[in-house]
Backbone and ligand atoms as CSV (ligand in chain L), in Angstrom:
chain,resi,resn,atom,element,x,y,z
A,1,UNK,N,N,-10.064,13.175,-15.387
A,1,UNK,CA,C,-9.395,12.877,-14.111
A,1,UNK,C,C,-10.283,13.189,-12.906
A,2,UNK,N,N,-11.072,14.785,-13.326
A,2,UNK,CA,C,-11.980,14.678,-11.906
A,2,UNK,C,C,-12.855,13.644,-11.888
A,3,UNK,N,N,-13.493,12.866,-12.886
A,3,UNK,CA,C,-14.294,11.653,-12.320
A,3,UNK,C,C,-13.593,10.302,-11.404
A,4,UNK,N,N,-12.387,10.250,-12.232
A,4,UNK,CA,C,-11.871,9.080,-11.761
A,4,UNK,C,C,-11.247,9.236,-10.369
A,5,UNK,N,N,-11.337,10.755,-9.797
A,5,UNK,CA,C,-10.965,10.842,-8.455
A,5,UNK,C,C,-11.927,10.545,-7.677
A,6,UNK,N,N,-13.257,11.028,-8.253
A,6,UNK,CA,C,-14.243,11.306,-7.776
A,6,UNK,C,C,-14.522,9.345,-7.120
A,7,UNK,N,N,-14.611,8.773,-8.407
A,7,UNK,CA,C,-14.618,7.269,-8.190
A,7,UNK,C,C,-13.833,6.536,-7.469
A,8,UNK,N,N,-13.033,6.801,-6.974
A,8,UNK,CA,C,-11.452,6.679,-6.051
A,8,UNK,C,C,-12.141,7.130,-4.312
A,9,UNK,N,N,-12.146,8.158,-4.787
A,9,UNK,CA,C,-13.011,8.946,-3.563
A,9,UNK,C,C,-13.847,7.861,-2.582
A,10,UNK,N,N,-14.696,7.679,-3.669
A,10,UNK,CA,C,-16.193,6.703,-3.200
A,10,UNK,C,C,-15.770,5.666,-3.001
A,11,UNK,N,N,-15.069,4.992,-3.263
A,11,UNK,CA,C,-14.448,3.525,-3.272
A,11,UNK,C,C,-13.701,3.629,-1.833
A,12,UNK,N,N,-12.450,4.574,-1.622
A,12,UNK,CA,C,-12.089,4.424,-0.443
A,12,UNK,C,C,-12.850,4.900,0.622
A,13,UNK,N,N,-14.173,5.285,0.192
A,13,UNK,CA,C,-14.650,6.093,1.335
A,13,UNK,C,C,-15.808,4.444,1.694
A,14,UNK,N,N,-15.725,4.185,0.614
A,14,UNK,CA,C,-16.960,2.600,1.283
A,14,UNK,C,C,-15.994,1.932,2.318
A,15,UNK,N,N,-14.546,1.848,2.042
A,15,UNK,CA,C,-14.019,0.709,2.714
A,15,UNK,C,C,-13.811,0.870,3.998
A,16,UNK,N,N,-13.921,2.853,4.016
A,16,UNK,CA,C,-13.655,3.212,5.202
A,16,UNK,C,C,-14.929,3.160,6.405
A,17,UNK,N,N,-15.943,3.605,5.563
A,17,UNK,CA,C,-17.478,3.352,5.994
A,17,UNK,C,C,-17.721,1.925,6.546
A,18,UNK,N,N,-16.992,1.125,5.791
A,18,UNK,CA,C,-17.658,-0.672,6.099
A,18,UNK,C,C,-16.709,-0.450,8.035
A,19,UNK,N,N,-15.461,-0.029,8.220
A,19,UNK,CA,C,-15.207,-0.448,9.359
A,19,UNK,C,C,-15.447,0.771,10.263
A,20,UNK,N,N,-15.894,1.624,10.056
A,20,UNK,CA,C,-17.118,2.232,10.495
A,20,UNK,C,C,-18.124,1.441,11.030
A,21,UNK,N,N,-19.066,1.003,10.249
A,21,UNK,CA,C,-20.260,0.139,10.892
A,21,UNK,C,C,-19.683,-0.780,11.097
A,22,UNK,N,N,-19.078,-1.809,11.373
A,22,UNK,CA,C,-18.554,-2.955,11.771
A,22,UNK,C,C,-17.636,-2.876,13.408
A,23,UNK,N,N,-17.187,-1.331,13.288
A,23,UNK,CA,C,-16.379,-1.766,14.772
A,23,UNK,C,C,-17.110,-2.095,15.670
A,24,UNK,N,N,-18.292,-1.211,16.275
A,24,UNK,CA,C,-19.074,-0.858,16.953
A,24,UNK,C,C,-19.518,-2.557,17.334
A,25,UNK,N,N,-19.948,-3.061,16.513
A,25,UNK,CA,C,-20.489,-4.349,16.284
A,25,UNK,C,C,-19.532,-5.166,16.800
A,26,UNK,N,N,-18.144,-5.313,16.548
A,26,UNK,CA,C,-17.556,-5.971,17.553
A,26,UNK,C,C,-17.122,-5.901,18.901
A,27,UNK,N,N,-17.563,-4.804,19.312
A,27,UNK,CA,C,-17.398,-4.090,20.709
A,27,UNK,C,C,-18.976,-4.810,21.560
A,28,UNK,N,N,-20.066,-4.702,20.632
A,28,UNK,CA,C,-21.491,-5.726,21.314
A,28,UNK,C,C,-20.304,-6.828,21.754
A,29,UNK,N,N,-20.492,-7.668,20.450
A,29,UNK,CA,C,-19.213,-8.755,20.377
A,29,UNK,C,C,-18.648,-9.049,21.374
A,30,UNK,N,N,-17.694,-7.988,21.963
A,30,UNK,CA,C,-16.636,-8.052,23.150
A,30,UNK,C,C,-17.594,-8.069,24.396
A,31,UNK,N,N,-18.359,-7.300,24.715
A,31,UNK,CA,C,-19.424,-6.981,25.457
A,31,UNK,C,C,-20.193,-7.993,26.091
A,32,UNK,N,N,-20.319,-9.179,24.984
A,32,UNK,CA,C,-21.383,-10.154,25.185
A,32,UNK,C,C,-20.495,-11.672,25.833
A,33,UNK,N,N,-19.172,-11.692,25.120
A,33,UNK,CA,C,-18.147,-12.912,25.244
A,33,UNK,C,C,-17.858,-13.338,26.789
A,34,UNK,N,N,-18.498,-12.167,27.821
A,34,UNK,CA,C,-17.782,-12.527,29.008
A,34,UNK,C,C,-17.209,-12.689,29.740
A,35,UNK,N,N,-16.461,-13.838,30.110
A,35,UNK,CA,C,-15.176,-13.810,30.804
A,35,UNK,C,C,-14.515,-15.416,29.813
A,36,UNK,N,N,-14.939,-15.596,28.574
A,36,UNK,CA,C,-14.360,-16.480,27.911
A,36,UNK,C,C,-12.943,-16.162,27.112
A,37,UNK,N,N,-11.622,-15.751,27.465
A,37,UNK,CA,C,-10.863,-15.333,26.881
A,37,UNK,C,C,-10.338,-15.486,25.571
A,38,UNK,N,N,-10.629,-16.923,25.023
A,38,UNK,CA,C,-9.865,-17.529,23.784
A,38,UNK,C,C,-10.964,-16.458,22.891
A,39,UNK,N,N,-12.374,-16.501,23.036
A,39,UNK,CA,C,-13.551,-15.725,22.374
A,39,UNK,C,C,-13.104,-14.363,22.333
A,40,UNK,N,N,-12.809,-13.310,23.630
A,40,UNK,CA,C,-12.314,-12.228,23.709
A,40,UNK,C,C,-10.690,-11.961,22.966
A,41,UNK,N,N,-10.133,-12.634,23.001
A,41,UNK,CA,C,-8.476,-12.463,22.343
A,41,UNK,C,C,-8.578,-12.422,20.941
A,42,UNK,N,N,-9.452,-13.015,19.970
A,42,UNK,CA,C,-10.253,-13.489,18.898
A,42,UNK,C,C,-10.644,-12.103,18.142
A,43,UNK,N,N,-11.980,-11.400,19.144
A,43,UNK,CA,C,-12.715,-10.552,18.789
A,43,UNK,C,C,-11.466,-9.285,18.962
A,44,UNK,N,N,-10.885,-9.081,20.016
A,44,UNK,CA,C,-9.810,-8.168,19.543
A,44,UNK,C,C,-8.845,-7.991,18.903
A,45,UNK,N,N,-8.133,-8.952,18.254
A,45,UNK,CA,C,-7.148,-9.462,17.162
A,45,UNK,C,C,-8.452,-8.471,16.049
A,46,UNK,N,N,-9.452,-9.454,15.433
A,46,UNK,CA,C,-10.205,-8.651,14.457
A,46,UNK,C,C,-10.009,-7.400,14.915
A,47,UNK,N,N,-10.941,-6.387,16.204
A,47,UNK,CA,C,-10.945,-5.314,15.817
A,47,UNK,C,C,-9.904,-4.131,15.815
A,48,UNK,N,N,-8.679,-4.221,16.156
A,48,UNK,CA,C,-7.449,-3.917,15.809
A,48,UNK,C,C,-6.926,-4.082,14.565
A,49,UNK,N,N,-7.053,-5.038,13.902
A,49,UNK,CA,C,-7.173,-5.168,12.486
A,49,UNK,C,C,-7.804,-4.304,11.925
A,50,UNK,N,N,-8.847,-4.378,12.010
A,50,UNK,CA,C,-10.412,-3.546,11.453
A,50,UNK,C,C,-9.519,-2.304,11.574
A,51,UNK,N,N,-9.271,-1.653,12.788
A,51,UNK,CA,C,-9.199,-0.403,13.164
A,51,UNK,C,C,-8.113,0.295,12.711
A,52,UNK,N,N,-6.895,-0.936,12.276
A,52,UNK,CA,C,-5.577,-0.344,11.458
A,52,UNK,C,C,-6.138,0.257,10.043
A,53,UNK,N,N,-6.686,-1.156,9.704
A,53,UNK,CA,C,-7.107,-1.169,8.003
A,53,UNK,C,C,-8.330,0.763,7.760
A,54,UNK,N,N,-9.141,0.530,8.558
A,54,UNK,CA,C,-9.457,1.535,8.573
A,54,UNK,C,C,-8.542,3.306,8.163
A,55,UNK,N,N,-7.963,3.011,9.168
A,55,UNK,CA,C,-7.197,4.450,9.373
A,55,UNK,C,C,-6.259,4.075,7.762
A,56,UNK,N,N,-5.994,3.309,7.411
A,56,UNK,CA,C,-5.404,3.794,5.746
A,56,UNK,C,C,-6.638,3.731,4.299
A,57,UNK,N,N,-7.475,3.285,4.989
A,57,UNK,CA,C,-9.083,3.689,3.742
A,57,UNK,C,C,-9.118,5.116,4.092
A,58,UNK,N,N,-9.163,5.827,5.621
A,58,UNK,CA,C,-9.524,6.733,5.634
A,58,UNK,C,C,-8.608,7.972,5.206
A,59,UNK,N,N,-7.169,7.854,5.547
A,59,UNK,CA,C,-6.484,7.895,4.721
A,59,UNK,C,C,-6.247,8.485,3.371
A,60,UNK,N,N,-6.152,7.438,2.504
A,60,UNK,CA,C,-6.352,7.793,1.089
A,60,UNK,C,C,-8.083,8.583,0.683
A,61,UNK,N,N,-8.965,7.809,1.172
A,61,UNK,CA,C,-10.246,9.184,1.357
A,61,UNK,C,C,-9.741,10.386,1.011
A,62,UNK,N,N,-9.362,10.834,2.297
A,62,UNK,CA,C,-9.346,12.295,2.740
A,62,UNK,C,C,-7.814,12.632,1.894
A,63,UNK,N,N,-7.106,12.261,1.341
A,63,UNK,CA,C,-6.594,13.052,0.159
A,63,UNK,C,C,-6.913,13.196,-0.966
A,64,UNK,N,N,-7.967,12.158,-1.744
A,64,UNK,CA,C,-8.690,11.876,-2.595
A,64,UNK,C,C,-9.706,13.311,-2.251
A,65,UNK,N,N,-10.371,12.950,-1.431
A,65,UNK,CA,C,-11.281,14.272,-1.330
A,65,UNK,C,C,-11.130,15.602,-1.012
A,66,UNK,N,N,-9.241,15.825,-0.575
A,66,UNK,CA,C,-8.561,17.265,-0.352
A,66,UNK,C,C,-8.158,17.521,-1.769
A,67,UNK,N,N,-8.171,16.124,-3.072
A,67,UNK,CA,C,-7.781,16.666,-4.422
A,67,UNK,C,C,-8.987,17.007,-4.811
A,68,UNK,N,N,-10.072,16.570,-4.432
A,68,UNK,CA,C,-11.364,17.078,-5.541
A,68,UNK,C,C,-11.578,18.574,-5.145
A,69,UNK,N,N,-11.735,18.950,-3.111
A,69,UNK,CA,C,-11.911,20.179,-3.664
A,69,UNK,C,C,-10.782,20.916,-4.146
A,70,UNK,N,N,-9.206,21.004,-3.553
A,70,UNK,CA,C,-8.358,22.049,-3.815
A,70,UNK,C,C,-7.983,21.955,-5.213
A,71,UNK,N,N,-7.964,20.645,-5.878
A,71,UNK,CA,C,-7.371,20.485,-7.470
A,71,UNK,C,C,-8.426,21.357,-8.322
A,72,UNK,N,N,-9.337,20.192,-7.680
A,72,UNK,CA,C,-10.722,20.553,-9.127
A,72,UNK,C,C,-11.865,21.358,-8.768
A,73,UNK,N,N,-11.425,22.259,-7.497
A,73,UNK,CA,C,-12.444,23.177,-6.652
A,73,UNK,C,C,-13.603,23.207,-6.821
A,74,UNK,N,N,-13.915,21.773,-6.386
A,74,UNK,CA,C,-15.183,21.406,-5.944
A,74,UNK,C,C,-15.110,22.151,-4.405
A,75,UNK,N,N,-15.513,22.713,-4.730
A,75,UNK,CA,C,-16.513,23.088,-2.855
A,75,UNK,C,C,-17.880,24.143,-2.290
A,76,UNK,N,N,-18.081,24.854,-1.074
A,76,UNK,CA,C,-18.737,25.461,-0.756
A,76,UNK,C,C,-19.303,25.005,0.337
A,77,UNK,N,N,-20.426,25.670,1.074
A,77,UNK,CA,C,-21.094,25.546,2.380
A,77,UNK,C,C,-21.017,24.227,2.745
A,78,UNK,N,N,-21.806,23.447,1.319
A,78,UNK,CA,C,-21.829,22.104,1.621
A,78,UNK,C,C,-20.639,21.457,1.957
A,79,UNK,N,N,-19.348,21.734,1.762
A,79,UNK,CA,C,-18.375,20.733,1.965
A,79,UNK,C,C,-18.061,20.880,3.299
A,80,UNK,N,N,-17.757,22.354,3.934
A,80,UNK,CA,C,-17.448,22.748,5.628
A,80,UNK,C,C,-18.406,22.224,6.309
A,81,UNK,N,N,-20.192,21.921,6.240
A,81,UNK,CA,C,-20.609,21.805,6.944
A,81,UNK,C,C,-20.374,19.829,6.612
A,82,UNK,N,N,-20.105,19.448,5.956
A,82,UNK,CA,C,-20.017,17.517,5.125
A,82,UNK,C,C,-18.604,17.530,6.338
A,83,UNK,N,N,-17.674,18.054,6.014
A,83,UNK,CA,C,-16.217,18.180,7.098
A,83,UNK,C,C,-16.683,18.159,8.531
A,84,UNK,N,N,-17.158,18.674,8.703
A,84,UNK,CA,C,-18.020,18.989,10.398
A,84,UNK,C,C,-18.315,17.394,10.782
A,85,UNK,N,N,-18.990,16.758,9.912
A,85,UNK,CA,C,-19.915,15.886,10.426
A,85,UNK,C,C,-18.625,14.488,10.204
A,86,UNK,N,N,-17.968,14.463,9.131
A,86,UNK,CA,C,-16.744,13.886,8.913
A,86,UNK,C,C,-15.858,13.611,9.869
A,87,UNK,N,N,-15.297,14.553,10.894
A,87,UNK,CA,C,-14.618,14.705,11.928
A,87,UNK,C,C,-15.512,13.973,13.098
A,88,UNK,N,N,-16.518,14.043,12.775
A,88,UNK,CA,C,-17.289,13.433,14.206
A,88,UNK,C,C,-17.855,12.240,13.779
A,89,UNK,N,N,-17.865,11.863,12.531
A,89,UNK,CA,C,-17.652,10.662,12.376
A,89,UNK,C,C,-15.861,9.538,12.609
A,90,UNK,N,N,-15.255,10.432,12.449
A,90,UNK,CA,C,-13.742,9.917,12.744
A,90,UNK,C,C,-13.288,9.821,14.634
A,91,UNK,N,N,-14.069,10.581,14.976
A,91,UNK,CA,C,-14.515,10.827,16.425
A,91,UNK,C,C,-14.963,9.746,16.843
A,92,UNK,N,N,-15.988,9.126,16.327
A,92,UNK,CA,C,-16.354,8.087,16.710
A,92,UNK,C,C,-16.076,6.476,16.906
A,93,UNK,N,N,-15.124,6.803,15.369
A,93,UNK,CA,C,-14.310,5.715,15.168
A,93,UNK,C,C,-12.932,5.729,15.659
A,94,UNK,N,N,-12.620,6.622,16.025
A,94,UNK,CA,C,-11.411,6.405,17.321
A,94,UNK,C,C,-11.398,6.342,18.696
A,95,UNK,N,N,-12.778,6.621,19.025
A,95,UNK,CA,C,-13.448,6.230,20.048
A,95,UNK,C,C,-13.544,4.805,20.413
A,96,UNK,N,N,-13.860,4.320,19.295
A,96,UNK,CA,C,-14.574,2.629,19.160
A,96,UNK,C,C,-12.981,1.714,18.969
A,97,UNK,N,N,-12.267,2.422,18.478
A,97,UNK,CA,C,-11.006,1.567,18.533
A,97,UNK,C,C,-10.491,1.466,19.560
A,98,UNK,N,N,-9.979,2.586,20.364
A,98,UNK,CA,C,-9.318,2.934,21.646
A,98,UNK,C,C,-9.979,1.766,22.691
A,99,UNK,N,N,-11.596,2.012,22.758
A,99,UNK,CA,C,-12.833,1.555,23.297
A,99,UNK,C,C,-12.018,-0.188,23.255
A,100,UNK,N,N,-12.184,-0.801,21.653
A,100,UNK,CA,C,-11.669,-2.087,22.163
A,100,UNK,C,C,-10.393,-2.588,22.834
A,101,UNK,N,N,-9.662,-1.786,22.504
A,101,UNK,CA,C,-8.438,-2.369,22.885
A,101,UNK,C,C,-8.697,-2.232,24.505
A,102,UNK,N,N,-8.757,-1.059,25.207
A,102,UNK,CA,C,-9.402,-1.331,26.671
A,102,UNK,C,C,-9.449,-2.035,27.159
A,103,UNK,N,N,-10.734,-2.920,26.021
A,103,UNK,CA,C,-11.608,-3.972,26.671
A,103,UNK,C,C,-10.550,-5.385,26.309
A,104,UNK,N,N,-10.080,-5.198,25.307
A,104,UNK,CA,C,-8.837,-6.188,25.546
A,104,UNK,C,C,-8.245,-6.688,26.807
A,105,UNK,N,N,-8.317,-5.282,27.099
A,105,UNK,CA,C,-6.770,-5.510,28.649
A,105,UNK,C,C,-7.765,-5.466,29.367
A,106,UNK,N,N,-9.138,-5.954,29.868
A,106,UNK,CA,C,-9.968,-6.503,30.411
A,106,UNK,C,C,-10.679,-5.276,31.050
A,107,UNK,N,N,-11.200,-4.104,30.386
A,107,UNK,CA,C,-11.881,-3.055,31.190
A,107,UNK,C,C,-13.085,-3.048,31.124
A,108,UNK,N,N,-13.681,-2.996,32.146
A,108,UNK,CA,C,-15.438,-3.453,31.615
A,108,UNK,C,C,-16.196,-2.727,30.343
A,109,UNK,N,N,-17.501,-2.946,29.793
A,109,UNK,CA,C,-17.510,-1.923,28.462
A,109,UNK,C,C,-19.438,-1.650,29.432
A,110,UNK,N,N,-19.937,-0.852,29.113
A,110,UNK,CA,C,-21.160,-0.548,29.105
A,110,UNK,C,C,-22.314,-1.849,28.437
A,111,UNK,N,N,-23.516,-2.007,28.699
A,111,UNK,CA,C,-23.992,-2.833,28.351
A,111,UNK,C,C,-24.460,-3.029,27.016
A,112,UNK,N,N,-24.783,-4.677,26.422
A,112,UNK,CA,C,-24.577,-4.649,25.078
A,112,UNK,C,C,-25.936,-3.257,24.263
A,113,UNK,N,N,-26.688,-3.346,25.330
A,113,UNK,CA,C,-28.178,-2.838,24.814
A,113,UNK,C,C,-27.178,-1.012,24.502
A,114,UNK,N,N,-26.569,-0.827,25.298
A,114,UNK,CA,C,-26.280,0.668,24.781
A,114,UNK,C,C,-25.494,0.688,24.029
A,115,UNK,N,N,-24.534,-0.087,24.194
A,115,UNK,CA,C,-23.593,-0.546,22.552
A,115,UNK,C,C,-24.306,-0.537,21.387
A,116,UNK,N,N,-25.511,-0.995,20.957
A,116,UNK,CA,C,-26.072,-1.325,20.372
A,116,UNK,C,C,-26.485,0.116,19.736
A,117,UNK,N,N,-27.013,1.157,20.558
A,117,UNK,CA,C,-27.557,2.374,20.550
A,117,UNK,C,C,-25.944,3.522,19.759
A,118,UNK,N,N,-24.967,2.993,20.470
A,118,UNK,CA,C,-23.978,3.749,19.930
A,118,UNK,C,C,-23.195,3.110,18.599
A,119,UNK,N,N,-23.604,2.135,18.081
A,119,UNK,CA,C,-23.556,1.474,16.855
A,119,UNK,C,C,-24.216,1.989,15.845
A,120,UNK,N,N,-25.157,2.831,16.429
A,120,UNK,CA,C,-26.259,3.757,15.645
A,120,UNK,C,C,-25.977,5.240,15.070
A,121,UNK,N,N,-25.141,5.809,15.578
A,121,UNK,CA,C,-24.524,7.019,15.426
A,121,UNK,C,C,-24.058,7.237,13.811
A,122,UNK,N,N,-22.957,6.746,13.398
A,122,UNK,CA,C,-22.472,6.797,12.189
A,122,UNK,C,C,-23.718,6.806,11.243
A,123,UNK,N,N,-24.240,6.280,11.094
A,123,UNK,CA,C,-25.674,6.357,10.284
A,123,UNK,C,C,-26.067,7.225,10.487
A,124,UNK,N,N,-26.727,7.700,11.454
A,124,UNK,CA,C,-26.738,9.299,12.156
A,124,UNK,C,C,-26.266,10.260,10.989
A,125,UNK,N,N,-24.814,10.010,11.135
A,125,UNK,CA,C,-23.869,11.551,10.378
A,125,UNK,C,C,-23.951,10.876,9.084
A,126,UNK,N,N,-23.803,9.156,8.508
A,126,UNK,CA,C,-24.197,9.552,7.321
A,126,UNK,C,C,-24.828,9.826,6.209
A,127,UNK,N,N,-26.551,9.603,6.782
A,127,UNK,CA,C,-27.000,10.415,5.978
A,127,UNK,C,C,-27.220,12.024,5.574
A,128,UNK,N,N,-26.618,12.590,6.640
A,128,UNK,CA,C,-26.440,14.393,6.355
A,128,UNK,C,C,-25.263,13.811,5.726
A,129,UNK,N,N,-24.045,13.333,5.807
A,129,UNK,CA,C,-23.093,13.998,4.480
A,129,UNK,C,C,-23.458,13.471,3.271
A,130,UNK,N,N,-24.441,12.383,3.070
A,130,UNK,CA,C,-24.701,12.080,1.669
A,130,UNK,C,C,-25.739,13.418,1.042
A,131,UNK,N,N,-26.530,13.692,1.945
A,131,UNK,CA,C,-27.460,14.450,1.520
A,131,UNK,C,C,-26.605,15.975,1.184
A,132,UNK,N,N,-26.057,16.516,2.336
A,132,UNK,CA,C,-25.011,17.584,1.551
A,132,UNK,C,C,-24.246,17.370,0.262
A,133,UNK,N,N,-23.722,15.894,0.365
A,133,UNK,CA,C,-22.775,15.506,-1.366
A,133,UNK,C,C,-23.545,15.576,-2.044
A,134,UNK,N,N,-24.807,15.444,-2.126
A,134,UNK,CA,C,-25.674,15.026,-3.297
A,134,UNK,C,C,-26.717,16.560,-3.734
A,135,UNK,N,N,-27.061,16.721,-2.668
A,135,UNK,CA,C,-27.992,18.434,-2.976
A,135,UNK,C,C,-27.430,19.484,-2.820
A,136,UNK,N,N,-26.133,19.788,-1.866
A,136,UNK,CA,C,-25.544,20.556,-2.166
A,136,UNK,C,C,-26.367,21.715,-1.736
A,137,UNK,N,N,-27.324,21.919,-0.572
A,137,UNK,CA,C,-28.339,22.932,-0.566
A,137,UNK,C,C,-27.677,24.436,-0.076
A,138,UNK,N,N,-26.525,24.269,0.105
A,138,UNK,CA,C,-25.425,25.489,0.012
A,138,UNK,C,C,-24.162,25.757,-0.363
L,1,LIG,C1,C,-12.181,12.972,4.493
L,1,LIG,C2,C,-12.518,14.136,4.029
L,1,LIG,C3,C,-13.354,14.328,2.785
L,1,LIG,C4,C,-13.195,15.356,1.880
L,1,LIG,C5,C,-12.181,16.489,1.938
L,1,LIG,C6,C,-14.201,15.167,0.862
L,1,LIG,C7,C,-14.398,15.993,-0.233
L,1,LIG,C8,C,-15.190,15.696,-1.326
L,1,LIG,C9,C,-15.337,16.491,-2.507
L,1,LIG,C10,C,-14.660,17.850,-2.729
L,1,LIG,C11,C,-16.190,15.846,-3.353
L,1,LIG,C12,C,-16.589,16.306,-4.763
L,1,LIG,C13,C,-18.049,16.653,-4.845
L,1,LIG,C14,C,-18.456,16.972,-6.268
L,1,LIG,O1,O,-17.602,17.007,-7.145
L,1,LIG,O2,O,-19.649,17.186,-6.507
L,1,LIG,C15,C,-16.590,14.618,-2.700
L,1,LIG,C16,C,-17.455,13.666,-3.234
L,1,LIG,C17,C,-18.065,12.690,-2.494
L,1,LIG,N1,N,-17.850,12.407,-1.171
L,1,LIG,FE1,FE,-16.351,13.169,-0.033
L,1,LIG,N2,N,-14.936,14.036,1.154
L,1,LIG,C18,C,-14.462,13.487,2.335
L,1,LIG,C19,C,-14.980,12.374,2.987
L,1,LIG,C20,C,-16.150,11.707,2.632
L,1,LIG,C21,C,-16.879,10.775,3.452
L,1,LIG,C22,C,-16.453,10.299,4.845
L,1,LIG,C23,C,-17.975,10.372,2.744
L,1,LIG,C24,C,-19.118,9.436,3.116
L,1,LIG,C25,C,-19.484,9.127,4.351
L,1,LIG,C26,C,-17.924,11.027,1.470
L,1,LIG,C27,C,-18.830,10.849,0.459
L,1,LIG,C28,C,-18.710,11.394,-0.796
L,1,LIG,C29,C,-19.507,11.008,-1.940
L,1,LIG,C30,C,-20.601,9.909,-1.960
L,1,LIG,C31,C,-19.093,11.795,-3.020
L,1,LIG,C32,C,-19.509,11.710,-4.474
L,1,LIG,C33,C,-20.697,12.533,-4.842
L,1,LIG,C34,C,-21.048,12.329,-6.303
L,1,LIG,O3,O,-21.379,11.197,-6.705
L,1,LIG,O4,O,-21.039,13.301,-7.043
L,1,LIG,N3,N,-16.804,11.857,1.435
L,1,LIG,N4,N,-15.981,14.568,-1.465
């Protein structure tokens, strides 16, 4: 059973990861459309979507991964400091949701070039939590 959580785990944690890197990307998206509305009404329909679907990958995740450590007490340094970076990855992505809808109701967004730069972040945090899941160096 601990593998098949473990595999559960990873699975909801990709789906949650994919709209992770993807919001950001439609916020360039929104950024770039202008003042063309049918284009803008479009791109926010998707990322509201995106951003629902998200929050139930992330979701099942994070009970999947509250059973591996509390069931099958998997844990240690590595997991508080993997949690740290977790939260500020969820930080980001409620950032980026909030962020579109905004821009929905027509609020200006920053330019695409720094969008672009803050599209970059999540990658950022996830290679420290892979590297904590995987080496475990505490
Ligand atoms: C939401 C809160 C989360 C909790 C409480 C949590 C907790 C855990 C625990 C306890 C394990 C078991 C480690 C082991 O048995 O060696 C695990 C595995 C794993 N977690 Fe999470 N996790 C969470 C979110 C995430 C996120 C957001 C990612 C990626 C960005 C992630 C990536 C992984 C991976 C790749 C593994 C499998 C490692 C392996 O193949 O052995 N987890 N998680």
């Amino acid at each position: 059973m601990y593998l098949w959580t473990k595999l559960f785990h990873v699975l909801f944690v990709i789906a949650w990861m994919a709209c992770v890197f993807y919001l950001p990307r439609i916020l360039v998206n929104l950024a770039e459309a202008g003042a063309e509305p049918a284009v803008r009404d479009r791109l926010a329909l998707m990322g509201r979507r995106l951003y629902r679907f998200g929050h139930v990958m992330f979701g099942i995740a994070l009970l999947l991964g509250l059973t591996l450590w509390m069931h099958f007490d998997r844990s240690g340094g590595w997991l508080h400091a993997k949690l740290l970076l977790v939260v500020m990855l969820l930080v980001h992505f409620v950032f980026t949701g909030r962020w579109i809808k905004r821009a929905a109701g027509g609020a200006s967004l920053p330019s695409p070039t720094a969008l672009r730069w803050f599209n970059e972040i999540p990658l950022v945090l996830a290679i420290p939590v892979l590297w904590l899941v995987y080496f475990k160096p505490f």
